[in-house]
C-alpha positions as CSV (number, residue, x, y, z in Angstrom):
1,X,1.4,-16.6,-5.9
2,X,0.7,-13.2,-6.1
3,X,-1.4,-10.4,-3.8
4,X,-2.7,-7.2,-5.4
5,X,-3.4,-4.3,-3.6
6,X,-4.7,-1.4,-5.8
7,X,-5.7,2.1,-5.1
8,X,-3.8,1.5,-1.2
9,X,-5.1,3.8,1.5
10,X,-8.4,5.1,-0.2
11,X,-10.3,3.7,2.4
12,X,-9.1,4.1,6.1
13,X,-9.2,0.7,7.8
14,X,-10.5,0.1,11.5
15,X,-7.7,-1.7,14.0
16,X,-8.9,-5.3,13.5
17,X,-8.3,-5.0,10.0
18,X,-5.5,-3.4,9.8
19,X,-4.3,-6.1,12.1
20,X,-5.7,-8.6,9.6
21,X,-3.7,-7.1,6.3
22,X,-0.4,-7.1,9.1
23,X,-1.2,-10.5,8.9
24,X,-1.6,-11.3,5.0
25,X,1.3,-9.0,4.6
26,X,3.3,-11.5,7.1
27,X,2.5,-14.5,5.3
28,X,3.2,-12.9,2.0
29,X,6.7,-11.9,3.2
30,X,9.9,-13.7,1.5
31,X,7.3,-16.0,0.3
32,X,5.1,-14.3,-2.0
33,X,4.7,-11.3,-4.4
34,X,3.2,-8.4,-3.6
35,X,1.7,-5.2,-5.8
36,X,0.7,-2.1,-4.7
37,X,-0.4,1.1,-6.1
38,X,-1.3,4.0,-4.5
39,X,-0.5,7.7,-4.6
40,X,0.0,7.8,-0.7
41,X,3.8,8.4,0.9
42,X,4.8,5.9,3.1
43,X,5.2,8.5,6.0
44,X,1.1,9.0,5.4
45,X,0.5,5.5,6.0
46,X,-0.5,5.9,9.8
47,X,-3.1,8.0,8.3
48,X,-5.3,4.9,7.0
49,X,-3.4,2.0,9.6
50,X,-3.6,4.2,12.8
51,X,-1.2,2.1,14.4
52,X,2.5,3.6,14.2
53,X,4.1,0.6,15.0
54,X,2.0,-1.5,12.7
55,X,2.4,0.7,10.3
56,X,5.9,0.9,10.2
57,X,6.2,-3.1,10.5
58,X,4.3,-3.9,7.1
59,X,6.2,-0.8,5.4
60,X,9.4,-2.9,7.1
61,X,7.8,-6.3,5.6
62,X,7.1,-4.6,2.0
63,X,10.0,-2.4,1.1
64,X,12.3,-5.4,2.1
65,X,13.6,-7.1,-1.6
66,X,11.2,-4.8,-2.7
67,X,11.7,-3.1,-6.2
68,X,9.2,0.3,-6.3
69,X,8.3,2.2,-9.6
70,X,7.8,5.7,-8.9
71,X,5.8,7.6,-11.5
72,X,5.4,11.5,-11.3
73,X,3.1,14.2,-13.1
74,X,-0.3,14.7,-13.8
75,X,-2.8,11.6,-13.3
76,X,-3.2,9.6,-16.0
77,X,-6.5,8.9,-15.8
78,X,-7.4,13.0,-15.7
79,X,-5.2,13.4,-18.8
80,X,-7.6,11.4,-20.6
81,X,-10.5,11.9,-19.0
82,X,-14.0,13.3,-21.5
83,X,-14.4,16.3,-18.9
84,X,-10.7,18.6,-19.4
């Protein structure tokens, strides 16, 4: 089984659902895959969770066995966009 979660943080959530993806995120863990993409930090997180705590357990639940590809530079998609 496998969860994707693309373009991570692009929409702020409101408590009950942050609450809601702590909980998907639970199941998932040790259990399940899980992809993310997103060009948000971890220590911006709080910014779309608004729960420290929370925040800091599903970053916990994630990073754990985890195995993260970093890429750096321009966007991809602007490099190859029709308006330069």
């Amino acid at each position: 089984d496998l969860l994707i979660l693309d373009e991570w943080g692009y929409l702020p959530l409101h408590q009950e659902g942050a609450r809601l993806l702590f909980d998907i995120i639970s199941t998932c863990y040790e259990t399940k895959s899980v992809i993310i993409t997103t060009n948000i930090e971890f220590g911006r997180w709080k910014g779309f969770l608004f729960d420290e705590k929370l925040t800091a357990a599903i970053v916990d639940r994630l990073v754990h066995h985890s195995h993260m590809l970093i890429f750096t530079g321009k966007s991809y998609r602007m490099m190859n966009s029709l308006i330069k």
